[in-house]
VMD Tcl script that builds the backbone (N, CA, C; Angstrom):
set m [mol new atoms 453]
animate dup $m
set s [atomselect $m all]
$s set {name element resname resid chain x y z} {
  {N N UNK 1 A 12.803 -12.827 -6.664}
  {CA C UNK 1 A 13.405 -13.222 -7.914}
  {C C UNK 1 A 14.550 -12.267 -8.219}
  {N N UNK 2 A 15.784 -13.069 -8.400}
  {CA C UNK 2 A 16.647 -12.505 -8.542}
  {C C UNK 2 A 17.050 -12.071 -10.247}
  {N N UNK 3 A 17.331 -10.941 -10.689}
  {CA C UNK 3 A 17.335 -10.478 -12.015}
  {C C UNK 3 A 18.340 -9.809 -12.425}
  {N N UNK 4 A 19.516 -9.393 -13.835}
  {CA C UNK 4 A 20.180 -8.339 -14.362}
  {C C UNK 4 A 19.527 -7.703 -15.365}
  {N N UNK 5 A 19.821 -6.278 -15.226}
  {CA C UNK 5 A 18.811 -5.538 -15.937}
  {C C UNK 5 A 19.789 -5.362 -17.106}
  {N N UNK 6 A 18.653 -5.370 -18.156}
  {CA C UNK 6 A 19.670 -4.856 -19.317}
  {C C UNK 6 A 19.727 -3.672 -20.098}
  {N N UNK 7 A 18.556 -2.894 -19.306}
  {CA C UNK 7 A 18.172 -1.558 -19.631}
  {C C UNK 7 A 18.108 -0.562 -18.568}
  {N N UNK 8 A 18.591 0.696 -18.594}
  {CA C UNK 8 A 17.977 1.694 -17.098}
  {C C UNK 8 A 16.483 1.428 -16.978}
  {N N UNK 9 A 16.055 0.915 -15.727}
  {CA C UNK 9 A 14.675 0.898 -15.697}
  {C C UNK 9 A 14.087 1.878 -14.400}
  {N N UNK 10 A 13.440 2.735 -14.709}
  {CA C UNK 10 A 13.365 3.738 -13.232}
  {C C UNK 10 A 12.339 3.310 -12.361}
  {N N UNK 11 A 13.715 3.468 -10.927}
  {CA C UNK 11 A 12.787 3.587 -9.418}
  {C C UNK 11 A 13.184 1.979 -9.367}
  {N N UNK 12 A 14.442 1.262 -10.007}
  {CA C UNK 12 A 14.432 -0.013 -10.027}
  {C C UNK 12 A 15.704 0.367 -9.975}
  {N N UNK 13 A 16.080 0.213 -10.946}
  {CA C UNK 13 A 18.224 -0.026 -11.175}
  {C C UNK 13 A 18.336 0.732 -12.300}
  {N N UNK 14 A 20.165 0.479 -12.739}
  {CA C UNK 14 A 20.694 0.765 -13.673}
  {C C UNK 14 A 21.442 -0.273 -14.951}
  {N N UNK 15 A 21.531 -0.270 -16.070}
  {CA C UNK 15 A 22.174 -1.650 -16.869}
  {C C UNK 15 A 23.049 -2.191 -15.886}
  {N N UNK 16 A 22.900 -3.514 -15.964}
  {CA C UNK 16 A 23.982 -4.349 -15.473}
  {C C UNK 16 A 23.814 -4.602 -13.842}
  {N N UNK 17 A 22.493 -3.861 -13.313}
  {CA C UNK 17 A 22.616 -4.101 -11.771}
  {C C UNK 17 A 21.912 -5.628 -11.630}
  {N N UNK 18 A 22.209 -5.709 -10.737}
  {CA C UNK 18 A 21.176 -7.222 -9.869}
  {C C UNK 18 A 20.446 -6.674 -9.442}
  {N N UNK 19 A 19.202 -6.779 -9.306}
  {CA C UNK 19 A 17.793 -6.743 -8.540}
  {C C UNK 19 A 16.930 -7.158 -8.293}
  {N N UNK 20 A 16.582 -7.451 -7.159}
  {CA C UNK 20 A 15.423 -8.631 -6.579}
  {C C UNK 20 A 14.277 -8.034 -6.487}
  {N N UNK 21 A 13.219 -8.421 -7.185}
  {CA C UNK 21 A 12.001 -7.837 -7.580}
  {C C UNK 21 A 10.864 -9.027 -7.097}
  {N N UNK 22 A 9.509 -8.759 -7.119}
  {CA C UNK 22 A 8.772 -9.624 -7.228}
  {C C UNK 22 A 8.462 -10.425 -8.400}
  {N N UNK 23 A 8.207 -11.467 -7.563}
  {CA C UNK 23 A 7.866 -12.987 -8.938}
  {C C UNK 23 A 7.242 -12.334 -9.902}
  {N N UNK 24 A 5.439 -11.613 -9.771}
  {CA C UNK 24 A 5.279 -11.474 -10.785}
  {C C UNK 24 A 5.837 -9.860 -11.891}
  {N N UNK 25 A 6.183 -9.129 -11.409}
  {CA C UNK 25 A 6.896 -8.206 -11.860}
  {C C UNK 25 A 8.108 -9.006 -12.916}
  {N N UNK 26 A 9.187 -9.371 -12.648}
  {CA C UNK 26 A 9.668 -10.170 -13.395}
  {C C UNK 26 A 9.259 -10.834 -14.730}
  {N N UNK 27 A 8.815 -11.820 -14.143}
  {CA C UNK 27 A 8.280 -12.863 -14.937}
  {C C UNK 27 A 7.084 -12.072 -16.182}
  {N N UNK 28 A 6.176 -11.306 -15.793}
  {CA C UNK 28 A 5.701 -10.718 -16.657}
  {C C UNK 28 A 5.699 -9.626 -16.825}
  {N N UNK 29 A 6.693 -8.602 -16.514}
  {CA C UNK 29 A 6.782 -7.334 -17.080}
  {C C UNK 29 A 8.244 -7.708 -17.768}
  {N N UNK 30 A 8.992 -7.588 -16.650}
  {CA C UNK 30 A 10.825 -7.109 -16.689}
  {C C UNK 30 A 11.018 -7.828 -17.978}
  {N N UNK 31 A 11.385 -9.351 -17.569}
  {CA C UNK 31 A 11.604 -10.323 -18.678}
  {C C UNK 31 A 10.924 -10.516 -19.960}
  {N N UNK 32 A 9.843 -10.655 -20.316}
  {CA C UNK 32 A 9.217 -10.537 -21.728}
  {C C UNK 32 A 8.905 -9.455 -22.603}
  {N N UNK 33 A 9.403 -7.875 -21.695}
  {CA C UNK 33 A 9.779 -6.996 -21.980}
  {C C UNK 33 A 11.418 -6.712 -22.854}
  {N N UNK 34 A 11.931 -7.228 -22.551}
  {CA C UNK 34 A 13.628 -7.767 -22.618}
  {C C UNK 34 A 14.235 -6.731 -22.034}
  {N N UNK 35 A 13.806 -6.417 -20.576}
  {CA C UNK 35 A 14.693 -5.299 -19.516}
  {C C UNK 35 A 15.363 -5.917 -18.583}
  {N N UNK 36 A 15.191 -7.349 -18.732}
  {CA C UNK 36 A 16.006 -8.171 -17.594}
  {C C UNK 36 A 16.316 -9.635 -18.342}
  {N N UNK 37 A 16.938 -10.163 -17.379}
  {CA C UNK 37 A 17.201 -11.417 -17.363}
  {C C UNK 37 A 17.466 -12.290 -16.525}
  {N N UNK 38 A 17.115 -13.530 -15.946}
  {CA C UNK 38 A 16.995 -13.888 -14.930}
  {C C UNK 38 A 18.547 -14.348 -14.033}
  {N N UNK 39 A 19.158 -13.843 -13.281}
  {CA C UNK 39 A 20.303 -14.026 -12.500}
  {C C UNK 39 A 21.007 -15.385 -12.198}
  {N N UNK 40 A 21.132 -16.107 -13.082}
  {CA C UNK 40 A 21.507 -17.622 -12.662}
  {C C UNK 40 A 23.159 -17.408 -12.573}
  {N N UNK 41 A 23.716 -18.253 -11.298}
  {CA C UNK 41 A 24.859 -18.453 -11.381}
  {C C UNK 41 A 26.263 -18.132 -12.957}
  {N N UNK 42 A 25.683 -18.652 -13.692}
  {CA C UNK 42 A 26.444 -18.891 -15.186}
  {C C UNK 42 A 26.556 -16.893 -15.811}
  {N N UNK 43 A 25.232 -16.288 -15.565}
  {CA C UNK 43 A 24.601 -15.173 -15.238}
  {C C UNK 43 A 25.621 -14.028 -14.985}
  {N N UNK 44 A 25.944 -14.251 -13.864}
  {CA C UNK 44 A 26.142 -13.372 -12.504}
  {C C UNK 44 A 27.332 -13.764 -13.223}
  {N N UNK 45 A 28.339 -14.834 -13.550}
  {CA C UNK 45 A 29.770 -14.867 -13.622}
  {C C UNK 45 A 30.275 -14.071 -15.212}
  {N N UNK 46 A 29.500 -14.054 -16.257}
  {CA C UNK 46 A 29.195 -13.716 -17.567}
  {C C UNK 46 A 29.151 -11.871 -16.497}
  {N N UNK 47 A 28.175 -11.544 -16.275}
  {CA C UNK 47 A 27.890 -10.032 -16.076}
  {C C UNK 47 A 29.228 -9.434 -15.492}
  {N N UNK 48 A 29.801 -10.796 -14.440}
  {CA C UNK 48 A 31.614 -9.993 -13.958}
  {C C UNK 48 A 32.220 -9.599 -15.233}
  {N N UNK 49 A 32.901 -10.764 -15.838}
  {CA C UNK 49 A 33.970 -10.297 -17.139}
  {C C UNK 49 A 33.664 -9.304 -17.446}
  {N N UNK 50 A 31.656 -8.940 -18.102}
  {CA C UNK 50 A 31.581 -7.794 -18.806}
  {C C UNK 50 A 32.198 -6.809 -17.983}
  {N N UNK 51 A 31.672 -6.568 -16.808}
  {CA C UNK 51 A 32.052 -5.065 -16.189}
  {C C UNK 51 A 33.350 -5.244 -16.088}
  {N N UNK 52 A 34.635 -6.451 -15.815}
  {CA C UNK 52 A 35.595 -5.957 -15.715}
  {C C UNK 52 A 36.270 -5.366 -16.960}
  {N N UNK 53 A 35.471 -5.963 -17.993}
  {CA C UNK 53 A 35.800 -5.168 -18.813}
  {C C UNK 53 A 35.589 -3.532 -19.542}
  {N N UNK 54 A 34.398 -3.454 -19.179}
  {CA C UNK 54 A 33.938 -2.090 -19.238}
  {C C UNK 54 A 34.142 -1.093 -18.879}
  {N N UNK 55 A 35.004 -1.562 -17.405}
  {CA C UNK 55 A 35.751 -0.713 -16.094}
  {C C UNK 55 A 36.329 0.924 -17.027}
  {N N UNK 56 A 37.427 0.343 -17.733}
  {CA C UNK 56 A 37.915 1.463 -18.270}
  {C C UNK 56 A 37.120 2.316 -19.647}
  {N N UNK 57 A 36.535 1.521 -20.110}
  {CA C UNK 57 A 35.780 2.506 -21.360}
  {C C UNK 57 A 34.643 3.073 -19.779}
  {N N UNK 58 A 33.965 2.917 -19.367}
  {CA C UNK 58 A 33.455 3.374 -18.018}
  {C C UNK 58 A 34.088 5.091 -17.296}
  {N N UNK 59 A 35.437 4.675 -17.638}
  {CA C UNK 59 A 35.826 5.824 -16.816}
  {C C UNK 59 A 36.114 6.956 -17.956}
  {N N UNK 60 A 35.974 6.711 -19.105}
  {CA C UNK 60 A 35.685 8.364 -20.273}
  {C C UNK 60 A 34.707 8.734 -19.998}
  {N N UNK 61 A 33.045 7.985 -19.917}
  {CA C UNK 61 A 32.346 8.076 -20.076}
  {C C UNK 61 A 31.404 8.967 -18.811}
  {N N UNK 62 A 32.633 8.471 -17.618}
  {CA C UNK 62 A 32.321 9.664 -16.455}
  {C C UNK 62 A 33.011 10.498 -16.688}
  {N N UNK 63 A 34.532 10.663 -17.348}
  {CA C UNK 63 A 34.943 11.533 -17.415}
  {C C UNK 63 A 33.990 13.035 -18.532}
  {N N UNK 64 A 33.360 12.521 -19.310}
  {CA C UNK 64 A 32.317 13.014 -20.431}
  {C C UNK 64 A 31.802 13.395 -19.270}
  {N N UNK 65 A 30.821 12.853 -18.356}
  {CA C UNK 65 A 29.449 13.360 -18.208}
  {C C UNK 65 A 30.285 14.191 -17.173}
  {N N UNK 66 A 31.306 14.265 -16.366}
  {CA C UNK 66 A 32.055 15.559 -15.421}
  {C C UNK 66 A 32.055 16.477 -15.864}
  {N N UNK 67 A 32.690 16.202 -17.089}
  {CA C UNK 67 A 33.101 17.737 -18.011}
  {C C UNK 67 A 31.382 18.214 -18.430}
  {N N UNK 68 A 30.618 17.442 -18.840}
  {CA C UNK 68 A 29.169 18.042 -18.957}
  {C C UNK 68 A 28.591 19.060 -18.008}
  {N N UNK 69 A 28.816 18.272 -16.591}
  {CA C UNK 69 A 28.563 18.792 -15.346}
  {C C UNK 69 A 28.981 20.325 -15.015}
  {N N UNK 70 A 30.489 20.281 -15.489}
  {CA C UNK 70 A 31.330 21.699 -15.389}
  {C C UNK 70 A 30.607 22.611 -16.244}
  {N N UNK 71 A 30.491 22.022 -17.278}
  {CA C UNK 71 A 29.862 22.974 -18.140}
  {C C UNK 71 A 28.325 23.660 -17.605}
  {N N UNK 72 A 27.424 22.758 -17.103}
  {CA C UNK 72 A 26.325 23.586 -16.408}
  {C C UNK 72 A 26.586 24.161 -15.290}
  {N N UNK 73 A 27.549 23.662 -14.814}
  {CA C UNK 73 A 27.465 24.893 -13.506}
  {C C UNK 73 A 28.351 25.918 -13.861}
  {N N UNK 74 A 28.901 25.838 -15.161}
  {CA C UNK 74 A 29.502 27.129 -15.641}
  {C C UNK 74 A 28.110 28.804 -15.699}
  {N N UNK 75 A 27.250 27.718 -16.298}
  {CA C UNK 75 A 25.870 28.619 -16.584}
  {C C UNK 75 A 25.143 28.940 -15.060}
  {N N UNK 76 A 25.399 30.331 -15.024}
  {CA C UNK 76 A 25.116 31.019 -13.649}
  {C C UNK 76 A 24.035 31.224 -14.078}
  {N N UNK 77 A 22.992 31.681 -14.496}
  {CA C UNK 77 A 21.649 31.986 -14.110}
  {C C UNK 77 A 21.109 31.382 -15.722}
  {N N UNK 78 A 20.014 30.535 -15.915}
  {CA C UNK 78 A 19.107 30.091 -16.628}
  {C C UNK 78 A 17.926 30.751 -16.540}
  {N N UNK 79 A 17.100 31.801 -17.250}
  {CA C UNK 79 A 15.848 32.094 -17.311}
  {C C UNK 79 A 14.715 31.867 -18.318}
  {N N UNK 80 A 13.955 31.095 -18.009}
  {CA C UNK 80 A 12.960 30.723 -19.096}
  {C C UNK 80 A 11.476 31.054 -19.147}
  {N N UNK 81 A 11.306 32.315 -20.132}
  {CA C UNK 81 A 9.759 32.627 -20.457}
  {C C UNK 81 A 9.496 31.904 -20.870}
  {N N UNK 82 A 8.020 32.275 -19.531}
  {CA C UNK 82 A 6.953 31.831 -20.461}
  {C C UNK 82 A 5.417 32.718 -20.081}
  {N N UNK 83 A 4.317 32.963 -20.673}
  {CA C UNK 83 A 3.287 33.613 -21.037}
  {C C UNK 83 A 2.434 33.130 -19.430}
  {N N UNK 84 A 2.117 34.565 -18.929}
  {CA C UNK 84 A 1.353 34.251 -17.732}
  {C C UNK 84 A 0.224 34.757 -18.031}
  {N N UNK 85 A -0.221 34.620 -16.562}
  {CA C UNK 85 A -1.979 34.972 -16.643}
  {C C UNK 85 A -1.905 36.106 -15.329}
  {N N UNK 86 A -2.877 36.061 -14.556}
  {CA C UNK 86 A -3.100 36.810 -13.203}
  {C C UNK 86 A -2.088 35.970 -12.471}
  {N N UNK 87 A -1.953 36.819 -11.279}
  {CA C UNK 87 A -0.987 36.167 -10.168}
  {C C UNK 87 A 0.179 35.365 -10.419}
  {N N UNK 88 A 0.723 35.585 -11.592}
  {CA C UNK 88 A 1.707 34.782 -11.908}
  {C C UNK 88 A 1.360 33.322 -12.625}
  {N N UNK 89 A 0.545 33.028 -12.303}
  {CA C UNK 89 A 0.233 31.584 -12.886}
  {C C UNK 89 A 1.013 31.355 -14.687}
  {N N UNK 90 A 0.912 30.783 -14.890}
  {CA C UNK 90 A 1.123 30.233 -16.092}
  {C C UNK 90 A 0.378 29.684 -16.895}
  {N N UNK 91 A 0.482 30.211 -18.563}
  {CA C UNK 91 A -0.796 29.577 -19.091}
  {C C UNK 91 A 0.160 28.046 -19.776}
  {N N UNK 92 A -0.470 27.030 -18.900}
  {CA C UNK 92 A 0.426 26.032 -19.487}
  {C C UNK 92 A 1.462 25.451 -18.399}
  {N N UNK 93 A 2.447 24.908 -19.032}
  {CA C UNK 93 A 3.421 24.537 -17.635}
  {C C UNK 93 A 5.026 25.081 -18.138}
  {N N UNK 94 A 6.116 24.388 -17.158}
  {CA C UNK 94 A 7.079 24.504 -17.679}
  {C C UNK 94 A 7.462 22.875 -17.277}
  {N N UNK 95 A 8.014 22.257 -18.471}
  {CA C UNK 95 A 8.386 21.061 -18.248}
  {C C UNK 95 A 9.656 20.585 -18.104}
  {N N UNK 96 A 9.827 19.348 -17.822}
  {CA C UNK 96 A 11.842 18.828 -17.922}
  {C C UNK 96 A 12.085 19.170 -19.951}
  {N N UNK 97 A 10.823 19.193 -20.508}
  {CA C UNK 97 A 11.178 19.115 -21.883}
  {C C UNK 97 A 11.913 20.372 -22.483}
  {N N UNK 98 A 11.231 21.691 -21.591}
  {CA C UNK 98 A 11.328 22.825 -21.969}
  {C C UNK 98 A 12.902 23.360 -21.186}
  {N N UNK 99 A 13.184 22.485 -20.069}
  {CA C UNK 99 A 14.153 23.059 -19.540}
  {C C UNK 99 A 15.501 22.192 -20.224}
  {N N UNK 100 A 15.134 20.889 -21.144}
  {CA C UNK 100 A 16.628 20.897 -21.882}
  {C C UNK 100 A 16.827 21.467 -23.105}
  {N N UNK 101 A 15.633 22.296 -23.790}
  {CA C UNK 101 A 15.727 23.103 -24.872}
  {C C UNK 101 A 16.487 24.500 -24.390}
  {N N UNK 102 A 16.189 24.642 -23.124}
  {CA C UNK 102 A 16.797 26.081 -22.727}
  {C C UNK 102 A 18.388 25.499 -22.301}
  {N N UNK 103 A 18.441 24.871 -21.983}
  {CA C UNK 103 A 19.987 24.128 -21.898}
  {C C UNK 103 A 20.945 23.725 -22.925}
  {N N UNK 104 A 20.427 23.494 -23.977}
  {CA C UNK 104 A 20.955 23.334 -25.301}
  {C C UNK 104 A 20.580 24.596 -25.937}
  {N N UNK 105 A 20.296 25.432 -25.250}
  {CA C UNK 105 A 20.518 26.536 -26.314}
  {C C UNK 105 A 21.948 27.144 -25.722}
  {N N UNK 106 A 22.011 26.803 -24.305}
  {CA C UNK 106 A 23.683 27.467 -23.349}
  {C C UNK 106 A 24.560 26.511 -24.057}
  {N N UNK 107 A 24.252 25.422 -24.740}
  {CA C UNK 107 A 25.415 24.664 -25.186}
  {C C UNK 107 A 25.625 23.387 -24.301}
  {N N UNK 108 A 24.639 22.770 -23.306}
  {CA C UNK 108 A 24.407 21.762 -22.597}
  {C C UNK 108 A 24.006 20.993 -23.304}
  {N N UNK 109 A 23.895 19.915 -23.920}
  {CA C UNK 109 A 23.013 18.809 -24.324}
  {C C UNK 109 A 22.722 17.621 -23.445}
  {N N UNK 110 A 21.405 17.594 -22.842}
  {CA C UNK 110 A 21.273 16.590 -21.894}
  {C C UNK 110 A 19.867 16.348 -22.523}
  {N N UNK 111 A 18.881 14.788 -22.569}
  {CA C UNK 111 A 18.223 14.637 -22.995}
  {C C UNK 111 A 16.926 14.480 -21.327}
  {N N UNK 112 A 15.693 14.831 -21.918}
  {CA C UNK 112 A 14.869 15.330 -20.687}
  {C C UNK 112 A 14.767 14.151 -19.906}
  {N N UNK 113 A 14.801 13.297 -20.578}
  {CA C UNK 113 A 14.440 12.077 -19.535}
  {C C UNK 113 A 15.041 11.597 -18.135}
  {N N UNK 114 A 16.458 12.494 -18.677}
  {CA C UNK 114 A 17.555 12.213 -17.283}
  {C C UNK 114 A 17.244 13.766 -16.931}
  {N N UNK 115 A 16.345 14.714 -16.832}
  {CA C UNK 115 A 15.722 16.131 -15.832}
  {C C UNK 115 A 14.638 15.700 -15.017}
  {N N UNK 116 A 15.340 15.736 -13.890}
  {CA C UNK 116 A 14.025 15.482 -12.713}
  {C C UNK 116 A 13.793 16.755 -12.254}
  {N N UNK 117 A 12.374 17.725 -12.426}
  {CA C UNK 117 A 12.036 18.833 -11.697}
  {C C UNK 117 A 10.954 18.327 -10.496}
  {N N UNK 118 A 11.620 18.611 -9.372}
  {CA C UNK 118 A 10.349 18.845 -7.854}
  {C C UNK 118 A 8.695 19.018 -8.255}
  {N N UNK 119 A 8.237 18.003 -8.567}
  {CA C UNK 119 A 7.073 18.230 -8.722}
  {C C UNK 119 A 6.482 18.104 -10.055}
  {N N UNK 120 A 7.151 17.709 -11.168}
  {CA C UNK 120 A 6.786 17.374 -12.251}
  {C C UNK 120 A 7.116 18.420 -13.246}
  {N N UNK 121 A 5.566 19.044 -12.918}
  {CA C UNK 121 A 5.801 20.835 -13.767}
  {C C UNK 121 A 5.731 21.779 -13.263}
  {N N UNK 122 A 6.256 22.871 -13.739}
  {CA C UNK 122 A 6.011 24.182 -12.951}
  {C C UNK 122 A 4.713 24.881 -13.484}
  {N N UNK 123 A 3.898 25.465 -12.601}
  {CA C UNK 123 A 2.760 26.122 -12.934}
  {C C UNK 123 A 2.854 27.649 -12.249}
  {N N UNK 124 A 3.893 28.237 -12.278}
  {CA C UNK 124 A 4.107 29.752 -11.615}
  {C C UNK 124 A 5.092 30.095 -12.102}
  {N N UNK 125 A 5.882 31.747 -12.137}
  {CA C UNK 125 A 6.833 32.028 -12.295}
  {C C UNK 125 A 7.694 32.274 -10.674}
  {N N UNK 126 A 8.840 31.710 -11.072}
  {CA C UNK 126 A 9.835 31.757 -9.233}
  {C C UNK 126 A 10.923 31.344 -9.931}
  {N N UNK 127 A 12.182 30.798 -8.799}
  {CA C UNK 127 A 12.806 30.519 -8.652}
  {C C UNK 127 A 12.905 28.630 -8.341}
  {N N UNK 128 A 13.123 28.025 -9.391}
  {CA C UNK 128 A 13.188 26.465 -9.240}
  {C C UNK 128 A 14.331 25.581 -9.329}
  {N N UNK 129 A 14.368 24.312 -8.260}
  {CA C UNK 129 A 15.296 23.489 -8.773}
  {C C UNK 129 A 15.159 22.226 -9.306}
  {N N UNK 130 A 16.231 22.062 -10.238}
  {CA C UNK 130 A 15.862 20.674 -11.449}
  {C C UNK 130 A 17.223 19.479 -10.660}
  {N N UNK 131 A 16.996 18.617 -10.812}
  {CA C UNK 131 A 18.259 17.284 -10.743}
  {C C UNK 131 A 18.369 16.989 -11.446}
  {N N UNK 132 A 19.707 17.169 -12.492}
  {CA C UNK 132 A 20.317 16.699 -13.547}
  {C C UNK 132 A 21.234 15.369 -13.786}
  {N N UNK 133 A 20.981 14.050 -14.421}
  {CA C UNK 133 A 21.489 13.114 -14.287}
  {C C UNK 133 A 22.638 12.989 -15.258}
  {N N UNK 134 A 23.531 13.242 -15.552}
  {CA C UNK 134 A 24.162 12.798 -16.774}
  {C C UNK 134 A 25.001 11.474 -17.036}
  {N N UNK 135 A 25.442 10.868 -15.546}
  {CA C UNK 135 A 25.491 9.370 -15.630}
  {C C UNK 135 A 25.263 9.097 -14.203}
  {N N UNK 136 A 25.003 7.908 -14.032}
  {CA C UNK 136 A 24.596 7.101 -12.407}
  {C C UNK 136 A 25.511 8.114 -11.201}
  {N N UNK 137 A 27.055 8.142 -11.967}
  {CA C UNK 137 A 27.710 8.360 -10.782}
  {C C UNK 137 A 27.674 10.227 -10.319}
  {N N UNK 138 A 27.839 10.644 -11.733}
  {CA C UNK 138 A 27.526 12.025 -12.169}
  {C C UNK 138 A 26.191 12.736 -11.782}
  {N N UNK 139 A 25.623 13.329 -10.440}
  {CA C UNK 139 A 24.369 13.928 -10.288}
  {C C UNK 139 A 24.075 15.647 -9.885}
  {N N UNK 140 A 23.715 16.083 -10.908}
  {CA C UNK 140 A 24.025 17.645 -10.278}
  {C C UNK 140 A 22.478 18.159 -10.354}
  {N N UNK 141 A 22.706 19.252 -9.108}
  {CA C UNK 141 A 21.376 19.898 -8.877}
  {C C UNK 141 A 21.364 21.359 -9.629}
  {N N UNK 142 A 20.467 21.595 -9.953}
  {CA C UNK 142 A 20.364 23.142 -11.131}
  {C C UNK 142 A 19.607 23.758 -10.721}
  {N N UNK 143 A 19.538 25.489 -10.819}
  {CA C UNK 143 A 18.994 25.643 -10.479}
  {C C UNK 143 A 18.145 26.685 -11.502}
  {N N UNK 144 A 17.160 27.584 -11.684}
  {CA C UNK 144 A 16.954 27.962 -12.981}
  {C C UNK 144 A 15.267 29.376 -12.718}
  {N N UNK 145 A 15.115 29.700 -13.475}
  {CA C UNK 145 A 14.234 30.933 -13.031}
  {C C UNK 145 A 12.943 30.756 -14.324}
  {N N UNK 146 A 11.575 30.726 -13.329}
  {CA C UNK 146 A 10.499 30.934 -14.665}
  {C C UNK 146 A 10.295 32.167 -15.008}
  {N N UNK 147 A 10.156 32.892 -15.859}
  {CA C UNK 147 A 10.190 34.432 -15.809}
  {C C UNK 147 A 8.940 35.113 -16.705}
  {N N UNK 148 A 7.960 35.509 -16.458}
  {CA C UNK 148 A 6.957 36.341 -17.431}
  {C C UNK 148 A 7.504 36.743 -18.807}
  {N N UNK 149 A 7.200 36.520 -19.863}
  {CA C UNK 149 A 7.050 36.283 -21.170}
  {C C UNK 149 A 6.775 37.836 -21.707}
  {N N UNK 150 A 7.541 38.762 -22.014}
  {CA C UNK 150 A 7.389 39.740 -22.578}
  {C C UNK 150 A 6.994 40.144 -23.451}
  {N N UNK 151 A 5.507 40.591 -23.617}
  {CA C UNK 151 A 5.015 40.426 -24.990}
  {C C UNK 151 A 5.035 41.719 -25.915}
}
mol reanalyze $m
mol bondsrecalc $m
mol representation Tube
mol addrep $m
């Protein structure tokens, strides 16, 4: 079943892609959800105009998330306490939540949902890397430090 999404849906697409999914996925998630819509000819010719039109408001909007980009890799070292136990462990985790609060405190604003960290959470203090999305085309890798919590 052929579909346009009308929402980012993850591990699937992005707004506005085509994607061929299974019948029932579709039919009872995507669509009565209102994250898709079904791809009919009339469809597919309607979704061109939009993007040709979008083309250029499109290209601030990478130009935004570039300059975002510059800006984190301006930030050379990120370190974020937090309260350990023996061996380093951590009481607790470190999450994508905790690592865009420490990012917006450098003056980054990225919302967690677009922070992918290796593994979900961190449960140690080291040296970690995060994948930062700030648009489809825009993907930067970060890198960032858990550090014992000085009490």
């Amino acid at each position: 079943m052929e579909l346009i999404l009308k929402n980012d849906v993850e591990n699937l697409g992005f707004t506005d892609d085509v994607v061929t999914v299974k019948n029932g996925y579709g039919r009872n998630y995507l669509i009565p959800q209102g994250q898709a819509v079904l791809a009919t000819p009339s469809a597919k010719k309607a979704l061109n105009e939009k993007l040709k039109q979008q083309a250029y408001k499109e290209r601030k909007v990478i130009d935004d998330a570039k300059a975002q980009a510059e800006k984190l890799n301006s930030i050379l070292e990120l370190k974020i306490p937090a309260k350990t136990g023996e061996a380093d462990k951590l009481f607790g985790s470190v999450t994508n939540a905790d690592l865009a609060d420490a990012l917006e405190n450098k003056g980054v604003s990225i919302d967690k949902k677009y922070i992918s960290i290796a593994g979900g959470s961190i449960k140690r203090t080291g040296q970690y890397e995060a994948t930062i999305r700030f648009h489809r085309e825009v993907v930067e890798s970060f890198t960032f430090d858990v550090i014992a919590e000085n009490n």
